[in-house]
N, C-alpha and C positions, 0 to 999 in steps of 0.2 A: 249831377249824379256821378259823371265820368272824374269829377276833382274829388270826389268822397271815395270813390274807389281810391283813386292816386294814392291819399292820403294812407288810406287804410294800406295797402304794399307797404309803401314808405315805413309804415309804424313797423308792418311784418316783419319785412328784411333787415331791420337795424338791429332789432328783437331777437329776432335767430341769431344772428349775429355776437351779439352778448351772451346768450345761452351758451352757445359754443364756446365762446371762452368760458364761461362756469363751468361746463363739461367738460374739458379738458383741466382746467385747474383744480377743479375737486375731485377727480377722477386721479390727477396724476400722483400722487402720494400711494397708491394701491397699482401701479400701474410698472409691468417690468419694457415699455416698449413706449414712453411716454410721448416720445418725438414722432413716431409713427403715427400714433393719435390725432396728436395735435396737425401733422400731416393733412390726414383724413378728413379733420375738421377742417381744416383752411378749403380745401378743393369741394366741401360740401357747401363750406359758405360758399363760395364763387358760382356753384352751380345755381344754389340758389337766390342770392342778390342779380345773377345774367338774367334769371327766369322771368323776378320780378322785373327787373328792369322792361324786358321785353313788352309786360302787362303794360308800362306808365309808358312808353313809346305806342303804346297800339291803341290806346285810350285817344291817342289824334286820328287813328284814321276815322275818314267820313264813309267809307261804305259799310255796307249794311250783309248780314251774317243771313244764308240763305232759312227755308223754312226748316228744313230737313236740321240742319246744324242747330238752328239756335233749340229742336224737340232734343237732339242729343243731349245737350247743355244740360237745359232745367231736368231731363231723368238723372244724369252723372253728378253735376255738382252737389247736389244736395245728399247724393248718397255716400260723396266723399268727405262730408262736410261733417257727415253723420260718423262714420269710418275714424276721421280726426279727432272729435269729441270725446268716441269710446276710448281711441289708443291714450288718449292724454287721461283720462281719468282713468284706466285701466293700470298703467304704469304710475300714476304719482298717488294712488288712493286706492284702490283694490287691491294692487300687488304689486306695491311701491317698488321704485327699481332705485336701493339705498344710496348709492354714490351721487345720486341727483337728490334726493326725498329729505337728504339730510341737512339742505342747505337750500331756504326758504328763495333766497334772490335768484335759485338758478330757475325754483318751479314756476313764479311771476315771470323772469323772461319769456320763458316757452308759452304759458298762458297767455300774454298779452301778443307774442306774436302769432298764434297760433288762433287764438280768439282773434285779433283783426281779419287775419288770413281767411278765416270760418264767415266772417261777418263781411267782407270784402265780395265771398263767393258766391255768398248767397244774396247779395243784392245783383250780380250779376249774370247768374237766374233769371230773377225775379225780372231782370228788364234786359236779358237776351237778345232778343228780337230789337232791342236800340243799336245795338254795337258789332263791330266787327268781327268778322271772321277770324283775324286774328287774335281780337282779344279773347273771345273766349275757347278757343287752342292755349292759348297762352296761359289762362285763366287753369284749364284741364293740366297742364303740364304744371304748373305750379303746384297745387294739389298733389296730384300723383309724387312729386318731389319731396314733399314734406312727408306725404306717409312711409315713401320710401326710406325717410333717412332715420327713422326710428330700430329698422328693423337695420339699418348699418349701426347704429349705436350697439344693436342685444349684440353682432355679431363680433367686437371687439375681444370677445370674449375669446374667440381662435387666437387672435393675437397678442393674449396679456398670457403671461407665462409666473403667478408668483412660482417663490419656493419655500420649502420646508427651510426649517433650521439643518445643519449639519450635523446638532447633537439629536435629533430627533430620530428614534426607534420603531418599529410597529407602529405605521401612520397608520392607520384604518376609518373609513368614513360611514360612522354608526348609525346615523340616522340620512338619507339622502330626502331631498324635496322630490315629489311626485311620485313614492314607493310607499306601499304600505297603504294605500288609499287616501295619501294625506296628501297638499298641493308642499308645506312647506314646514321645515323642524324649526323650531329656536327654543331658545333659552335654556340652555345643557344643566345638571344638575351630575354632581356625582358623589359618589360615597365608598369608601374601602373597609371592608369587615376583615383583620386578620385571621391570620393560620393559629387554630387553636382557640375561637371565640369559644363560647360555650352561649347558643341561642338561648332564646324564651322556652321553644320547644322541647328541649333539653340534648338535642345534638350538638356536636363538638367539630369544628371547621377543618378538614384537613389541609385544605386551600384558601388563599386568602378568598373571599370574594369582590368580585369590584361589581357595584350598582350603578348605570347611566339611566338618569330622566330626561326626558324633552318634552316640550310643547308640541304636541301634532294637532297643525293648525289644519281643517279641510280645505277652506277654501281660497286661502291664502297671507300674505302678512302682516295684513293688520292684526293689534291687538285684543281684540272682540273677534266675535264668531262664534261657530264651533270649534271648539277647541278641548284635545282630550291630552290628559298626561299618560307619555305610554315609557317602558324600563325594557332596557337588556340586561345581562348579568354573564359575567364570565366568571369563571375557577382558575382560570388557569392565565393569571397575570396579563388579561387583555389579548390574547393567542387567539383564542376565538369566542363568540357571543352566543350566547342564545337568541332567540327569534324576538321579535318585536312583541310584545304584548300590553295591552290599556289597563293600567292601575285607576285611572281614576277619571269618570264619565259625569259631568253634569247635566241631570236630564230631567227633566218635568215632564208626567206626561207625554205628550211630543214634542216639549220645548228642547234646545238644545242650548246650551252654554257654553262659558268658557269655567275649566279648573286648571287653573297652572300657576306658577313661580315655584313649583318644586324647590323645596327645602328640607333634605334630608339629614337624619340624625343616627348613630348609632349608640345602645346606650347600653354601655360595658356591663353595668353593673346586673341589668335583668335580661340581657341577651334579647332585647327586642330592637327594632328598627322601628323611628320613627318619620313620617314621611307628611311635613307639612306642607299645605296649599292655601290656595285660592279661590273662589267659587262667585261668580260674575255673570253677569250676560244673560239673565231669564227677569222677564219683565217685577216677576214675585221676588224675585230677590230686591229691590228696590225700595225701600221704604225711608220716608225723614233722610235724605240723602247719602240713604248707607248703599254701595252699589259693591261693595267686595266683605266678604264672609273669612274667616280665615277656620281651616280645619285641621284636624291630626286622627290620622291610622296609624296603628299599628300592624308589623308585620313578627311572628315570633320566631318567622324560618327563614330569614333573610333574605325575605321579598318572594318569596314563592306565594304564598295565602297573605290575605289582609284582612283585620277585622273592622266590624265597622270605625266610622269617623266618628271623630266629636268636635262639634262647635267650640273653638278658644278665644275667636273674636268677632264681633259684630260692628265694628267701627271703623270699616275703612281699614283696617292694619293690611298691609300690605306685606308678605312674607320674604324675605332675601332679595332675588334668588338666587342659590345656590347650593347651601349645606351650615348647618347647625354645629353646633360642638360640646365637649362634655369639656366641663375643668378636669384637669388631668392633677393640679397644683394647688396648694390652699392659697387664699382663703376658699372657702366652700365649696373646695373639691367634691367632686361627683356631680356640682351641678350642671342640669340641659342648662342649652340659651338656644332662641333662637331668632335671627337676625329680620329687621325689616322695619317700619315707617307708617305713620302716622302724618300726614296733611303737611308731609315735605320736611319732617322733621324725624331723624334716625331715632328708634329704640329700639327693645329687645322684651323678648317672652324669656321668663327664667323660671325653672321647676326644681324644687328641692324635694321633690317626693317622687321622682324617674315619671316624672309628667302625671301626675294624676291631678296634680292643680300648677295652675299659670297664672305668675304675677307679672305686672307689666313694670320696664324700668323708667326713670322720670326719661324724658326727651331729648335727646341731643339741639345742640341750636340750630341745627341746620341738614340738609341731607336725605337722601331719600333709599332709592337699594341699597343694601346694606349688606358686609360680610364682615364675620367676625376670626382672629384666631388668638387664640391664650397665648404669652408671651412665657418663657420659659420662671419667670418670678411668679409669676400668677396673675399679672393684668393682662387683662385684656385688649388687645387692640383691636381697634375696630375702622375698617375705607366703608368709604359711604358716597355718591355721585352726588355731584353738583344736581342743585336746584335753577337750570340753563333749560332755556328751547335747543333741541339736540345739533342743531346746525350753529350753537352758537358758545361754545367753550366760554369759558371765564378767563378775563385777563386777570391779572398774573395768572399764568398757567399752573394746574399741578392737581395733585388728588389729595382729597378731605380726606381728615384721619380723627380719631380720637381716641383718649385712652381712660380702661375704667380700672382703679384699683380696691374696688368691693366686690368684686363679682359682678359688672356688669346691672348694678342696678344702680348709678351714678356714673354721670361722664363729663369729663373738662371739657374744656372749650373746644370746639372742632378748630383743627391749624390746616396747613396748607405747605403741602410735603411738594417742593417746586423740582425738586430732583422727578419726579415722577409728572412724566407728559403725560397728557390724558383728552380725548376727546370726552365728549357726555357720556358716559357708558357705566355699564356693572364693569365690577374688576372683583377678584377673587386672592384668598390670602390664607396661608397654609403655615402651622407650622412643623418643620422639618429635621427631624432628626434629635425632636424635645431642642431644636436648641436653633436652627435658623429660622429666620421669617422668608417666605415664598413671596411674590407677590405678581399678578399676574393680569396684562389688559392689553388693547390695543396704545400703541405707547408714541401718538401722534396727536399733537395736541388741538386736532380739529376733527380728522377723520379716521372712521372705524378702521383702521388698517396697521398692518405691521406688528401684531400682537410678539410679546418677547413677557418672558418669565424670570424677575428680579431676586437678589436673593441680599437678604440683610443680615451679618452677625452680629449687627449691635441694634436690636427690635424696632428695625426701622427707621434707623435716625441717619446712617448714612447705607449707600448700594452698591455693595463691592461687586458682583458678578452680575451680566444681560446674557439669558441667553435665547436668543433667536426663536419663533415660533414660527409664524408664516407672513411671510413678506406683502402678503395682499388682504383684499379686505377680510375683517377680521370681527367679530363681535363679542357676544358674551363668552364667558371663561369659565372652567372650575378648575382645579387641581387637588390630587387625594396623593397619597405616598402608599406603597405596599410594603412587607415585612418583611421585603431584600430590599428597602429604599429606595426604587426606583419611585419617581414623580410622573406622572399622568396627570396630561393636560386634554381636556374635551372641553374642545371650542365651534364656536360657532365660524365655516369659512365659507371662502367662494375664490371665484375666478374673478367675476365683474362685480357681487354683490354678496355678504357675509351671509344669507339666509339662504343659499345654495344648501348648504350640509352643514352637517356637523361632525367633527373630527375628533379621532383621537389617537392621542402620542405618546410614547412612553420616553423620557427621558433619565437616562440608565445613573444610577452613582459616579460613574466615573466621570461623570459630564461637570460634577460641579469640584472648583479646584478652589476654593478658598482655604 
């Protein structure tokens, strides 16, 4: 028994050991203090390879651990055992902690040494009363060590310092994780109605308006759940918001779901706002393997009232996320489009009657969230994310692209724009000024971090101007322009992990110099 223990340390401590290096190297691309870290982690491994070592030295002694001590043991180990189990599932599966979750070999380190560690302790419990007083001191101090160093990991967070860009304006953090009743925001969605619209309702804008959506997840950051889509709105160029308020609740009954990938639309011509989703996660939604719905409301007052939804898809279509567009240029000017995927393959919803019917476009060959923006000729371009496990980029590196010159209901081959690094992720695409292309993501070709906002004058074929966003983790994106051409950027940030908040920036005209 005492050599099945040994073993099992041994497996622990080598285990830890590697984790740590994952932690520090996938951590350090998001990190303003990376040597500190990596600090940090070296003196944790040392504590804890001494500890175990201590275990596989005390495994020889021959006396025997009194009655009193070995009753301590078997109540403490197993409740720390217990304690270890929840924190590892609580952090890589309920409320994944991203800089670790994103990257499969770092989560197998830590399970298998943490899993030996767990299996290690509880056999020495179970047979207590065989072994030394030492060992099982040793045993309790190891334990307590591993729990302990979980809660020095969250605490990194005092010591990682990103930053904003230089050209960044009015940074405001619109949606925070643990406000509003919700544990965590993602997936920003945003939309800009000009000064001078003429609504549905038949009001006239004196202000631009700007629309923010998110995901408000309750109970944390997995994709499933409860899950509600809620909007602010400001008038006054992103100065200040209105209050948080739920557009759109999936609710059965007492079932609760998920509705989200916000994909908003503004449609010139009938002054309505169209606000597409997703609708998931209630047992009745499931039928012949369809588990996502896709829907559209309308708003006629620019997000104040919605009328009811309507069913556009029952097939798995998956919507953006982010923001829809109107052709502004022929061919088929005036028409919606709206971005999104099909069983890992990009298309698009296109309406030529201001959405009163939806056709669908043939398939792109590859590709999954999707955003689109009209080129100033009238194609379309369209980024679209690798079809990768998220910890696992595509070699050659770069972001999927494709272009459609019908309107969006045909598209070439999808290429591979290698000027553009890219981890797994949505990325976001504007056009600016009728005449540049925006282009917006985290811009590291493994991990969510260092988000920068591209700018192309020739529709994306080469990328004269970077300009900086936020130097640390970083996730999903949107960008909208207002009618003094500033760019607004609502992204998803953090300190240690991109699903902390969500952010937004205004980046002024004078910032871009091509």
């Amino acid at each position: 028994m005492k050599t099945f223990i040994r073993l099992l340390i041994a497996i622990a401590a080598v285990s830890q050991c590697f984790f740590l290096y994952l932690f520090v190297i996938n951590n350090a691309p998001g990190l303003s203090s990376a040597m500190l870290v990596a600090a940090i982690a070296v003196v944790f491994g040392i504590i804890f390879v001494s500890a175990s070592y201590s275990i596989l030295r005390a495994t020889t002694d021959r006396d025997r651990a009194d009655e009193g001590s070995t009753f301590v043991v078997r109540l403490l180990l197993p409740l720390l055992c217990g304690l270890l189990l929840w924190v590892f599932l609580d952090s890589t599966v309920t409320d994944y902690y991203q800089p670790l979750s994103l990257y499969d070999e770092a989560i197998i380190a830590l399970a298998v040494s943490w899993g030996s560690l767990i299996l290690a302790l509880l056999v020495t419990a179970l047979f207590a009363s065989s072994f030394s007083l030492g060992l099982l001191r040793s045993s309790l101090a190891l334990a307590l060590i591993a729990i302990l160093g979980w809660p020095l990991a969250a605490s990194l967070a005092f010591i990682n310092q990103p930053v904003f860009g230089e050209a960044l304006e009015d940074v405001q953090h619109l949606f925070v994780g643990g406000h509003g009743g919700y544990d965590i925001y993602r997936i920003p969605a945003l939309l800009n109605l000009p000064a001078g619209s003429v609504l549905a309702s038949g009001r006239s804008l004196k202000t631009d308006r700007l629309l923010a959506f998110a995901e408000a997840r309750r109970d944390g950051s997995l994709d499933t759940g409860v899950i509600d889509l809620v909007l602010r709105h400001s008038d006054n160029a992103g100065v200040s918001w209105s209050e948080q308020r739920v557009v759109c609740r999936h609710q059965k009954n007492t079932d609760r779901g998920k509705c989200g990938n916000a994909t908003p639309l503004y449609d010139t011509q009938t002054g309505n706002v169209l606000l597409a989703y997703n609708l998931s996660g209630i047992n009745s939604d499931e039928h012949d393997g369809v588990f996502h719905s896709a829907e559209i409301m309308l708003s006629p007052d620019a997000g104040s009232s919605w009328k009811d939804a309507v069913q556009v898809a029952n097939d798995n279509f998956v919507l953006g996320p982010g923001h829809g567009i109107q052709k502004q240029f022929a061919p088929n000017k005036g028409r919606l489009l709206l971005p999104g995927y099909v069983k890992s393959s990009a298309q698009v919803l296109y309406s030529d009657d201001n959405g009163l019917s939806w056709q669908r476009s043939a398939a792109a060959d590859t590709g999954n969230e999707t955003e689109l923006a009209e080129l100033p000729g009238g194609a379309i371009y369209m980024t679209t994310r690798h079809r990768a496990p998220i910890g696992r980029p595509p070699r050659p590196n770069g972001r999927l692209f494709s272009i459609s010159t019908d309107g969006g209901v045909n598209w070439n081959k999808t290429e591979l724009d290698k000027a553009l690094a890219t981890p797994v992720c949505q990325a976001t695409v504007l056009l600016y000024e009728q005449k540049l292309l925006l282009f917006a993501n985290p811009s590291h070709p493994r991990s969510r971090v260092n988000l920068e906002v591209k700018l192309s004058k020739d529709d994306g074929k080469s990328w004269q101007q970077r300009i900086p966003v936020h130097s640390g983790p970083s996730g999903y994106s949107q960008l909208a322009q207002d009618s003094d051409a500033n760019i607004f950027v609502l992204f998803e940030s953090g300190i240690m992990a991109y699903s902390e908040k969500i952010t937004l920036a205004r980046i002024p005209p004078e910032a871009i110099n091509l």
